[in-house]
C-alpha angles and dihedrals in degrees: 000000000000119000118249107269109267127166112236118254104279104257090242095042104132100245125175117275089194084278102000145072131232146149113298085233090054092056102078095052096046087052106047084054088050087053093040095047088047103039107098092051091026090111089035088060095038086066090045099051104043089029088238096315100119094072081058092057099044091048090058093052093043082058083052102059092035108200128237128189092254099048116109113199125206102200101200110205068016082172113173097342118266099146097030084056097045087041090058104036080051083071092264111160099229139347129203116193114201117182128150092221104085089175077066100045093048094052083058106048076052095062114101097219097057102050090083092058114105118196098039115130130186125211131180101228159138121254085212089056114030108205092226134086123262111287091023106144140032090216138026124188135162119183122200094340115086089085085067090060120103098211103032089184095051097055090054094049095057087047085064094042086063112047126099121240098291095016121144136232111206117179124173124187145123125311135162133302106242095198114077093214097054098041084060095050086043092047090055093041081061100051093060089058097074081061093041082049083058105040091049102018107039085228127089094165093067096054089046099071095038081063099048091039076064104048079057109053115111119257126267093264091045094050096037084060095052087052093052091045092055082061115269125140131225099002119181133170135198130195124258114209096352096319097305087126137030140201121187127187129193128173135197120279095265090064147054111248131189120207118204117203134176137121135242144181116306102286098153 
C-alpha cells in the first residue's frame, strides 16, 4: 500500500512549540532536548502525573490490538517501552520501538523488567520517515507522541505506508475534556505539572511545553479526520476517562478499524 502524494510541510512554515510559535525545521530539535533532559524520570513522572492512570490507558489499547504470536509491532516515539513490552508480554510475536530520541531509548533497555524480553528491537528514527519498506508491519501504534511530531500528517501517512494489507494504526494521545466542569479542574490540575516537572525532574520548562503541545492538539473529530485523509477506512473513536485521552485507530482500507480517543491528565 503507498501512501496518498503530499508535499512535505515548507522548512520555515510557523508550527506550535506547546505556546509558541517557531519554524517547522527548528521542531524536531526542540523536541528531541525536552525528551533528553526528561529520560531518566520520564516513567517516574508518567505515574505522578496520571496518578497511575496511563497504564490504564495503554492496557486498553494493548485489548484492542490483541496480539497474536505472528503479529510484528512498529511502536513509533516508541520512548522507554511501555507499549513494545505490554505488546509482547501480550503474546505479540515481535516489537520494534522506534523513537529519535536515544536519551529515551537508553533509559528503557535499562529497565528490569524488559531484558528478558526477546524480539525487541530498538531503531533511531523519524516518525515522518520510518526507516522500514512498504507492508512492513501487522500493527502500528504511537502513544502520546504524534504531537511531537513536526508533520503530524506525515507521520500518519507513513503508518499506513507500512502496514501490511489489514494491518492496524493505533495512536493514542491526548484530546479535549467534553465536560466544562472537568476541563477546568483539569486545566488547574495542569497547571501544578510544571511544578511536579521541578520538584522530580529538575525541569519545569520542559513540562511546560508537554502541557501546552497539548493544549494544542486538534480535537477527536478533527483527528479522527486526519487519520481518515492519509487513507484508512472505518475509522471510530471512543473517550477514555471522560475524553482526557484519546486513542484513535485507524486500519488500512481492507479492514475495520476502531479508533479510540480521550484525554487525560499531562503524561508527555
Amino acid at each position: 500500500m503507498t501512501e496518498k502524494s503530499r508535499p512535505q510541510i515548507d522548512p520555515d512554515q510557523p508550527i506550535d512549540f506547546g505556546s509558541e510559535t517557531i519554524r517547522a525545521q527548528d521542531k524536531q530539535g526542540r523536541v528531541r532536548a525536552v525528551f533528553d533532559s526528561v529520560a531518566s524520570s520520564y516513567d517516574v513522572m508518567n505515574d505522578v502525573m496520571s496518578l497511575g492512570i496511563h497504564r490504564l490507558w495503554k492496557d486498553t489499547l494493548i485489548s484492542m490490538i490483541n496480539p497474536e504470536a505472528h503479529h510484528h509491532l512498529i511502536d513509533l516515539a516508541g520512548g522507554t517501552g511501555d507499549i513494545a513490552s505490554r505488546f509482547l508480554k501480550r503474546g505479540g510475536g515481535s516489537a520494534t520501538i522506534v523513537d529519535i530520541n536515544v536519551e529515551m531509548m537508553m533509559a528503557g533497555r535499562a529497565r528490569p523488567d524488559l531484558q528478558s524480553l526477546a524480539h525487541l528491537n530498538w531503531v533511531a528514527g523519524n516518525a515522518e520517515m520510518i526507516p522500514f519498506g512498504d507492508e512492513s508491519a501487522d500493527v502500528v501504534t504511537i502513544a502520546f507522541g504524534l504531537r511531537n511530531v513536526t508533520d503530524r500528517q506525515r507521520a500518519i501517512g507513513e503508518a499506513y505506508r507500512v502496514l501490511k494489507p489489514q494491518g492496524r494504526f493505533y495512536c493514542l494521545e491526548f484530546s479535549h475534556v467534553e465536560l466544562p466542569p472537568l476541563a477546568k479542574l483539569y486545566d488547574v490540575w495542569s497547571s501544578l505539572l510544571p511544578g511536579f516537572g521541578q520538584l522530580i525532574a529538575r525541569d519545569s520548562d520542559s513540562y511546560v511545553y508537554l502541557v501546552e503541545s497539548i493544549r494544542k492538539f486538534p480535537d477527536q473529530d478533527t483527528f479522527a479526520a486526519m487519520i481518515r485523509d492519509a487513507g484508512f477506512e472505518q475509522v471510530k473513536y471512543r473517550n477514555l476517562t471522560i475524553g482526557v485521552a484519546a486513542l484513535p485507530a485507524g486500519a488500512s482500507v481492507e479492514i475495520e478499524a476502531i479508533a479510540l480517543v480521550g484525554a487525560g491528565t499531562a503524561t508527555p
